[in-house]
N, CA, C and O of each residue as an XYZ file, in Angstrom:
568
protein
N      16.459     -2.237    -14.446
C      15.845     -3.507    -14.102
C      14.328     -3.351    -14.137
O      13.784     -2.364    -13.643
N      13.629     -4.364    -14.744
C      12.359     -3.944    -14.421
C      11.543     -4.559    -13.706
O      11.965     -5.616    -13.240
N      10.328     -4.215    -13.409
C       9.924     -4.249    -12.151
C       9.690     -5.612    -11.873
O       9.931     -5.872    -10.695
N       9.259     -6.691    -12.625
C       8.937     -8.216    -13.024
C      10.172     -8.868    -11.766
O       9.960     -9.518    -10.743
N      11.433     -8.384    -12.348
C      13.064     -8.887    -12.022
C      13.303     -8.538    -10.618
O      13.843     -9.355     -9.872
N      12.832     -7.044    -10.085
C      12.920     -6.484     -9.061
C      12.342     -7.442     -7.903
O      12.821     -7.984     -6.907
N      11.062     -7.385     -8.527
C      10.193     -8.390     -7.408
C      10.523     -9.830     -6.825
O      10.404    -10.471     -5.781
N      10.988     -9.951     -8.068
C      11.721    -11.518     -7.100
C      12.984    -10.748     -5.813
O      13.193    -11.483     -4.848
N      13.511     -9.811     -5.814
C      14.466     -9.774     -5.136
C      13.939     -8.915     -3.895
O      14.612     -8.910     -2.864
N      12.774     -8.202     -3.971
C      11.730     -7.392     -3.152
C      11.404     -8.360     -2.015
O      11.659     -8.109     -0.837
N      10.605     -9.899     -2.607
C      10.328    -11.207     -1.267
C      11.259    -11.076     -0.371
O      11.178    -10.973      0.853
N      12.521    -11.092     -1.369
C      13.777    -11.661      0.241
C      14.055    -10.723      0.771
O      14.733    -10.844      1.791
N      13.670     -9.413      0.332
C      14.009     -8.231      1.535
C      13.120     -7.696      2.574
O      13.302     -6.878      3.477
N      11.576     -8.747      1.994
C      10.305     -8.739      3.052
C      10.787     -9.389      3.649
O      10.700     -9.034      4.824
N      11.360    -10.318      3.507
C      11.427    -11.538      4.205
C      12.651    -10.863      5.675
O      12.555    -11.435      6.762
N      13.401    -10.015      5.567
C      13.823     -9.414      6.283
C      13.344     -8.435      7.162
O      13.824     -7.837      8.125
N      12.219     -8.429      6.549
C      11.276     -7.268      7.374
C      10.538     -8.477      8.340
O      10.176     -8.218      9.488
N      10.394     -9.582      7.840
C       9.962     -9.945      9.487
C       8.304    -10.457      8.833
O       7.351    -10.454      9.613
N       8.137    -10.820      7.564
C       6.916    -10.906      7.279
C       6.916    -12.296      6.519
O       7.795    -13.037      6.079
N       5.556    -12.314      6.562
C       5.628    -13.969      5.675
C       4.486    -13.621      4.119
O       3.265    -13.637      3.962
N       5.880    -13.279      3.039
C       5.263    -13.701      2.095
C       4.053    -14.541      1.210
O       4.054    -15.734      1.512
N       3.329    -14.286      0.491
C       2.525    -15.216     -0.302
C       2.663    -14.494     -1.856
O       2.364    -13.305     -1.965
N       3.069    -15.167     -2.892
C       3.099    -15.024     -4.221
C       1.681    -15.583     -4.922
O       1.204    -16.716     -4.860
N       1.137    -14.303     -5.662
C      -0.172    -14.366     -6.089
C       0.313    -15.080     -7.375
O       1.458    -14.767     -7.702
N      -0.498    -16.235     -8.407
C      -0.413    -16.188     -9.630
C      -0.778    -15.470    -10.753
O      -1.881    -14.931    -10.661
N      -0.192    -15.311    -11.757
C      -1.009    -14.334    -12.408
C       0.148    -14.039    -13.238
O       1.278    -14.522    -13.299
N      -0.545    -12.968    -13.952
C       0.031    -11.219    -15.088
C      -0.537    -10.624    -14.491
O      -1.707    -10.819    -14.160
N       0.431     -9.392    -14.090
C       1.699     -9.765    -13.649
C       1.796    -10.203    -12.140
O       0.998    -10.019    -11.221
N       2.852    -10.754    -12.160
C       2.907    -11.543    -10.397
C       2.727    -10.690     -9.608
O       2.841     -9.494     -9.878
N       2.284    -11.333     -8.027
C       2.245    -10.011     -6.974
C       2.637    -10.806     -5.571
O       2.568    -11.984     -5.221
N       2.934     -9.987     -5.152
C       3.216    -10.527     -3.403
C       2.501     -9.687     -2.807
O       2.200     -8.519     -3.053
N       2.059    -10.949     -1.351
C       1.462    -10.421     -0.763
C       1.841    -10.205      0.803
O       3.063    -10.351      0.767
N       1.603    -10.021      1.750
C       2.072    -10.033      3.030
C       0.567     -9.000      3.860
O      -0.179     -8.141      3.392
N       0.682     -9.709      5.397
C      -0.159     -9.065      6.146
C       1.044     -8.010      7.661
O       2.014     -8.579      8.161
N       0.715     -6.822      7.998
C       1.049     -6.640      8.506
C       0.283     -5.820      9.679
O      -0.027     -4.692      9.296
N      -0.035     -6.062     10.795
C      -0.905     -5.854     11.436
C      -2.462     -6.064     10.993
O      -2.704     -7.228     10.671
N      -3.511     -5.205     10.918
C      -4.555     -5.065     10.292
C      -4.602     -5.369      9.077
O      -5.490     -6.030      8.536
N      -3.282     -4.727      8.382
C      -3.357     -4.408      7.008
C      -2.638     -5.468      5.764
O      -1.548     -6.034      5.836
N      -3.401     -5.505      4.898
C      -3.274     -6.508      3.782
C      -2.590     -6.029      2.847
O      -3.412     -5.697      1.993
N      -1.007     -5.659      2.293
C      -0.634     -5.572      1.840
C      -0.213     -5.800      0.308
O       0.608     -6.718      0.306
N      -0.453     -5.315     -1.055
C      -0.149     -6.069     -2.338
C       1.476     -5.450     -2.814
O       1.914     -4.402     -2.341
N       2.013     -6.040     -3.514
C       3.245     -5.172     -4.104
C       2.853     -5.525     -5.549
O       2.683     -6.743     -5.593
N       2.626     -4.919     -6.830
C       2.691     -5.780     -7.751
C       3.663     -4.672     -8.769
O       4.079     -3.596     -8.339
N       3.931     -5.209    -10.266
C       4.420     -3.961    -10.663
C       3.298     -3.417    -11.760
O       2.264     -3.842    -12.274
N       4.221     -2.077    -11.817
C       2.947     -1.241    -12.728
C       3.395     -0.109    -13.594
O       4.482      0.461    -13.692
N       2.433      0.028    -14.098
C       2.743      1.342    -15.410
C       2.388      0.482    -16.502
O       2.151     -0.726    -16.491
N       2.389      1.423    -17.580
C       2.930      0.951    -19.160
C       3.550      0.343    -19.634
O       4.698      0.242    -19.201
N       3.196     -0.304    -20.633
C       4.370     -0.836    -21.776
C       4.256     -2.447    -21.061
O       3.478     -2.835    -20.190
N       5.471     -3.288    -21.872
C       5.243     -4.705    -21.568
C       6.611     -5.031    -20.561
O       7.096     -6.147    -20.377
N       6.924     -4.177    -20.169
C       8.197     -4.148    -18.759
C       7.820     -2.900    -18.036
O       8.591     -2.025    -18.429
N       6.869     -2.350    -17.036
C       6.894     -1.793    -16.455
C       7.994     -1.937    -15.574
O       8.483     -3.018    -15.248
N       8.432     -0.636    -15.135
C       9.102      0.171    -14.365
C       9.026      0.583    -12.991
O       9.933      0.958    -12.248
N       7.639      0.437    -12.747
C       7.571      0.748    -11.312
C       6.810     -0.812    -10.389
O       6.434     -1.875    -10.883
N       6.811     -0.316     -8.791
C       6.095     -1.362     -7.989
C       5.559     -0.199     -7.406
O       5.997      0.898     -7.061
N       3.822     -1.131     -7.402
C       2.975     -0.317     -6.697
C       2.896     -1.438     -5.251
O       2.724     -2.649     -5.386
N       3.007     -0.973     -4.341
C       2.687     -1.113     -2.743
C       1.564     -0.742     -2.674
O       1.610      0.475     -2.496
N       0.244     -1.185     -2.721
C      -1.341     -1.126     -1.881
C      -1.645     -1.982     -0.601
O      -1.233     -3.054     -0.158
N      -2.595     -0.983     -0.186
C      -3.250     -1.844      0.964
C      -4.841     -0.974      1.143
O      -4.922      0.235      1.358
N      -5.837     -1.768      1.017
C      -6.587     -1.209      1.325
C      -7.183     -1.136      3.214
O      -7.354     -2.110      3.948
N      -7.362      0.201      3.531
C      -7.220      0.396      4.742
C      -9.093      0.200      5.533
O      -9.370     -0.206      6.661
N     -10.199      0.735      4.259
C     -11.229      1.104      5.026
C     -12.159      0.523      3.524
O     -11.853      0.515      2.331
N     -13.170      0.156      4.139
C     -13.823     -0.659      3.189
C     -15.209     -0.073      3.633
O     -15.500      0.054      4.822
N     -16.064      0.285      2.583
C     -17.537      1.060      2.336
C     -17.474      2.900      3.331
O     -18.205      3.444      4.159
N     -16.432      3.201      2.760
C     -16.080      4.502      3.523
C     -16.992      5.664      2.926
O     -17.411      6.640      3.548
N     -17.228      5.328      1.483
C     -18.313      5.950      0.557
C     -19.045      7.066      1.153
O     -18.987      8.287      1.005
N     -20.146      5.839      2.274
C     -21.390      6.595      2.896
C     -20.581      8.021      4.104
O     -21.307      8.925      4.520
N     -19.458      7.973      4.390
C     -18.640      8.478      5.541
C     -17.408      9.421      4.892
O     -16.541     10.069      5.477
N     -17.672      9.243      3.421
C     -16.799     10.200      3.119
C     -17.485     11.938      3.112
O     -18.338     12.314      2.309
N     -16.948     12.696      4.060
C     -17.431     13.799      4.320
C     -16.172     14.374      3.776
O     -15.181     13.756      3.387
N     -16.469     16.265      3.829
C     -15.052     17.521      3.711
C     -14.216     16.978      4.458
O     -13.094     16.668      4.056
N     -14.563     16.809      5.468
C     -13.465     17.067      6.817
C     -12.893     15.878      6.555
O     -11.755     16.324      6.405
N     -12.723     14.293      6.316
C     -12.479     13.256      6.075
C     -11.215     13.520      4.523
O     -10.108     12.990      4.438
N     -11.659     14.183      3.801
C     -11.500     14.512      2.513
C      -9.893     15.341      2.709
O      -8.839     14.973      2.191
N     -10.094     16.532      3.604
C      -9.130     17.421      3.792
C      -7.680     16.656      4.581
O      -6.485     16.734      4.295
N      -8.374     15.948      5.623
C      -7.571     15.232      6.623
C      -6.884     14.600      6.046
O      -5.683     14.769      6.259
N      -7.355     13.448      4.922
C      -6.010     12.937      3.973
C      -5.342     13.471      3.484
O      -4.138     13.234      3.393
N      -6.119     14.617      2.888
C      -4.733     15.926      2.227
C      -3.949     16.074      2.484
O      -2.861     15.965      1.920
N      -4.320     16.463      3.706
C      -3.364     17.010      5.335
C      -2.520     16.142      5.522
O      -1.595     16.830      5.954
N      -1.942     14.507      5.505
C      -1.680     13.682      6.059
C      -0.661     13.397      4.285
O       0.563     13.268      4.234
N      -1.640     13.367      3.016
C      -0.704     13.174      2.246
C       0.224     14.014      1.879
O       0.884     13.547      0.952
N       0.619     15.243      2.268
C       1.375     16.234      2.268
C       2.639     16.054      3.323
O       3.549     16.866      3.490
N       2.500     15.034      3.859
C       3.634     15.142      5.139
C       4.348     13.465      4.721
O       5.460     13.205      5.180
N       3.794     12.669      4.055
C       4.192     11.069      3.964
C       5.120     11.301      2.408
O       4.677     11.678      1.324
N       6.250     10.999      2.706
C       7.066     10.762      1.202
C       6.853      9.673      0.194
O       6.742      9.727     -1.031
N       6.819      8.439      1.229
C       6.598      7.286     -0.229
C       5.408      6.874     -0.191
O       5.213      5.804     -0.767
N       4.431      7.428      0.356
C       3.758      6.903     -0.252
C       2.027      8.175      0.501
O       2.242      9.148      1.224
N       0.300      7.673     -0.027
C      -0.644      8.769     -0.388
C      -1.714      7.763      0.131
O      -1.503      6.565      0.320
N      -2.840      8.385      0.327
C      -4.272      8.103      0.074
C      -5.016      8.211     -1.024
O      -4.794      9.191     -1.735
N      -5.938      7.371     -1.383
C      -6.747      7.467     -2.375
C      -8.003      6.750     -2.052
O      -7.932      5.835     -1.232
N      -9.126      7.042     -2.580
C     -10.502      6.800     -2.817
C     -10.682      6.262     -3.885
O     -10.358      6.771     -4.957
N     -11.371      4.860     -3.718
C     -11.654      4.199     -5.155
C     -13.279      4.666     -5.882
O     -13.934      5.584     -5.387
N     -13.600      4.145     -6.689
C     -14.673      4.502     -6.873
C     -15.823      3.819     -5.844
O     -16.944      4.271     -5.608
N     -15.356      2.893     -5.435
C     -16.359      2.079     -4.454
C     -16.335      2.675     -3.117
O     -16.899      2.175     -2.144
N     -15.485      4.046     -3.102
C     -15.462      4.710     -1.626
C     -14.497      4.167     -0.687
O     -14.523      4.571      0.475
N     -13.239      2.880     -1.234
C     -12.738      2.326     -0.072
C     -11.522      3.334     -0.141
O     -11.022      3.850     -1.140
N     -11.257      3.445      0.900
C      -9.773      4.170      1.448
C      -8.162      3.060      1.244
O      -7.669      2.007      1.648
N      -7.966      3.908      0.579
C      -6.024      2.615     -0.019
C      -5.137      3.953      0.863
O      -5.311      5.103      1.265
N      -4.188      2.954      0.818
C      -2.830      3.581      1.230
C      -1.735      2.986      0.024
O      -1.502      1.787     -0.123
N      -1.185      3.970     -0.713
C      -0.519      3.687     -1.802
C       1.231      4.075     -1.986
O       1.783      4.978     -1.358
N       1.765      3.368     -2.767
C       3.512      3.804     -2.354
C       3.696      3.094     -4.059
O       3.006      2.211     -4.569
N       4.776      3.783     -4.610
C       5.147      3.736     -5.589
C       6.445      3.692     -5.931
O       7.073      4.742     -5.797
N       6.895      2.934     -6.256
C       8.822      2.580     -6.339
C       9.477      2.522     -7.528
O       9.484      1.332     -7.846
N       9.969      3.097     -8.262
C      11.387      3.250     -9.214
C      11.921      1.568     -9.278
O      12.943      1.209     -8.694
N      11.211      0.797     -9.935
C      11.880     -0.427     -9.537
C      13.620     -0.679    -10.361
O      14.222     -1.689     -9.997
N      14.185      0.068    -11.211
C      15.181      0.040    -11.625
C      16.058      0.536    -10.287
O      16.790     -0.304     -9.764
N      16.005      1.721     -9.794
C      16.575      2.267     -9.002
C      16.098      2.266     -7.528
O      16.132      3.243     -6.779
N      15.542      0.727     -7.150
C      14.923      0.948     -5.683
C      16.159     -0.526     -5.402
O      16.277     -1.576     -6.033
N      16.975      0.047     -4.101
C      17.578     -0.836     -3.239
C      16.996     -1.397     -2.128
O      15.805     -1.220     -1.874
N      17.626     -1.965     -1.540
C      17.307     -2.876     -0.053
C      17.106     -1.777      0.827
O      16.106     -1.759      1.544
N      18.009     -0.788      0.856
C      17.504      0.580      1.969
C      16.454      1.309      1.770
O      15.485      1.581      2.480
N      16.834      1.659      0.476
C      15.592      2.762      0.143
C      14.256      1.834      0.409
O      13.350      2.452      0.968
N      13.987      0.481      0.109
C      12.474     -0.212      0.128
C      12.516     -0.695      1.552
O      11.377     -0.817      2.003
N      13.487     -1.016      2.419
C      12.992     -0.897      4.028
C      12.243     -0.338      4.463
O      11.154     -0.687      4.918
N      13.178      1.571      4.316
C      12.590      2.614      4.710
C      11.203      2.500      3.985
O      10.256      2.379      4.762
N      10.970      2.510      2.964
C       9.513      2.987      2.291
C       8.713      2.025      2.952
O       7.706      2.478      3.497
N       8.893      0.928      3.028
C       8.055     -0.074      3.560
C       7.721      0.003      5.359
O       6.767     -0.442      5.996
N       8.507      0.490      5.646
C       8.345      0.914      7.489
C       7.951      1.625      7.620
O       7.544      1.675      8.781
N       7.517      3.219      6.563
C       7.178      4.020      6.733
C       5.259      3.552      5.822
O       4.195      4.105      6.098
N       5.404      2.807      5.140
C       3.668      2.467      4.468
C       3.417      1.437      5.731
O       2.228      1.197      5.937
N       4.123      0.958      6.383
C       3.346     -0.500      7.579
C       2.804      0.457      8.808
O       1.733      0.324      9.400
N       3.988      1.624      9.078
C       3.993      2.736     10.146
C       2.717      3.268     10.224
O       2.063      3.301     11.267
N       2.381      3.645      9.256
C       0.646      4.507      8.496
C      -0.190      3.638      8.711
O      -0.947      3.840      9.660
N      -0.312      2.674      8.102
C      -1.538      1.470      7.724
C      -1.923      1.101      9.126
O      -3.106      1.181      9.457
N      -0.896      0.655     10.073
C      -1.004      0.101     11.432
C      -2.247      0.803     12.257
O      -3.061      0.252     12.998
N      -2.116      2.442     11.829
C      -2.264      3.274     12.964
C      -3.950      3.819     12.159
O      -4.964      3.791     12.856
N      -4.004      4.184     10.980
C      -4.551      4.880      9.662
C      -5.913      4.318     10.024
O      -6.910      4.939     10.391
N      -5.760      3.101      9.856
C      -7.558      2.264      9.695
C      -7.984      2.592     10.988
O      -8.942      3.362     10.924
N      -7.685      2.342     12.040
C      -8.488      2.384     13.541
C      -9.125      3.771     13.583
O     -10.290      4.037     13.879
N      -7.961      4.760     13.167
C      -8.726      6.052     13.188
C      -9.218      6.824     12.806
O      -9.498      7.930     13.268
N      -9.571      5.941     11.062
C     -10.545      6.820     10.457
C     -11.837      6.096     10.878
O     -12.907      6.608     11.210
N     -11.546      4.947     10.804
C     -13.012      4.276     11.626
C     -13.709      4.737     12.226
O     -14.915      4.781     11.981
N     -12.932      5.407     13.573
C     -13.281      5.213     14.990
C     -13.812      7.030     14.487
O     -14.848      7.413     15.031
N     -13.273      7.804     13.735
C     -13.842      9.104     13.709
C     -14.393      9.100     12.244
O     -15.181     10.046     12.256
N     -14.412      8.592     11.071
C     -16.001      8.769      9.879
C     -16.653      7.731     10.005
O     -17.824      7.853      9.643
N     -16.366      6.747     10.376
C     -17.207      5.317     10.306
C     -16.443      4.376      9.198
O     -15.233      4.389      8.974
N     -17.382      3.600      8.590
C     -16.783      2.447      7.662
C     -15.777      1.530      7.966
O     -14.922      1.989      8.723
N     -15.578      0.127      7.533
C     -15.191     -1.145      8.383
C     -14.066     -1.093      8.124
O     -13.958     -0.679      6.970
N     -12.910     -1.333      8.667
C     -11.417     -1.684      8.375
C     -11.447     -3.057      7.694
O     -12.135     -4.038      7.976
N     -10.699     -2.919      6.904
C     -10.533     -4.154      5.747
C     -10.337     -5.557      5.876
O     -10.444     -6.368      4.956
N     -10.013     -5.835      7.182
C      -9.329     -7.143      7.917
C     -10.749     -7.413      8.751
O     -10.875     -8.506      9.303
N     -11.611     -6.617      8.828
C     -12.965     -6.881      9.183
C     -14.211     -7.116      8.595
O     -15.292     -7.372      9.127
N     -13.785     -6.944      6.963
C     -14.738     -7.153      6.477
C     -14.929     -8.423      5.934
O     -15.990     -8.703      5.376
């Protein structure tokens, strides 16, 4: 299945999670949802003209740039080494994402609960405390 097909069936299993959807327009479509702090995208992604996968973003920390130090640097390491579905990343603009990546042929209603409770679990907790220890604004604040 690819990921386009998936996504329509992804809403109604947010929708079980307890969240209130918004469908972006566009190529390719995206949903959106807020969950605590955090601003959630699902859209799909990869190659070719049927991608295969759904990317889950949220950006967590916005102008982190000036505050990205070692110790800041390592700590995500540290943190992306222990999270299964999903990582940290640094854009070029310095903002801090929280990222999750899904098999959309082979992603069910369980498997995308779990992944999704476990990326809302992070995000909830993630922004306050890189804030509160490198600096730079949480995303719902800027």
């Amino acid at each position: 299945m690819a990921a386009e097909d998936r996504l329509r069936e992804v809403r109604g299993w947010l929708r079980e999670l307890a969240v209130e959807v918004r469908e972006g327009s566009g190529d390719p479509p995206t949903l959106s949802f807020r969950r605590g702090s955090a601003l959630f995208l699902i859209a799909p992604f990869g190659g070719g003209e049927k991608p295969e996968l759904l990317r889950v973003s949220t950006c967590l920390v916005r102008r982190a740039r000036a505050h990205t130090r070692p110790d800041l640097l390592a700590h995500l390491l540290r943190e992306n080494d222990g999270m299964v579905f999903c990582h940290y990343s640094i854009d070029a603009e310095g903002d801090i994402w929280l990222n999750g990546v899904l098999q959309a042929s082979h992603l069910d209603r369980k498997t995308f609960h779990y992944a999704m409770s476990e990326l809302m679990a992070v995000a909830d907790t993630a922004d306050d405390q890189i804030v509160r220890r490198w600096g730079g604004e949480r995303f719902v604040d800027v």
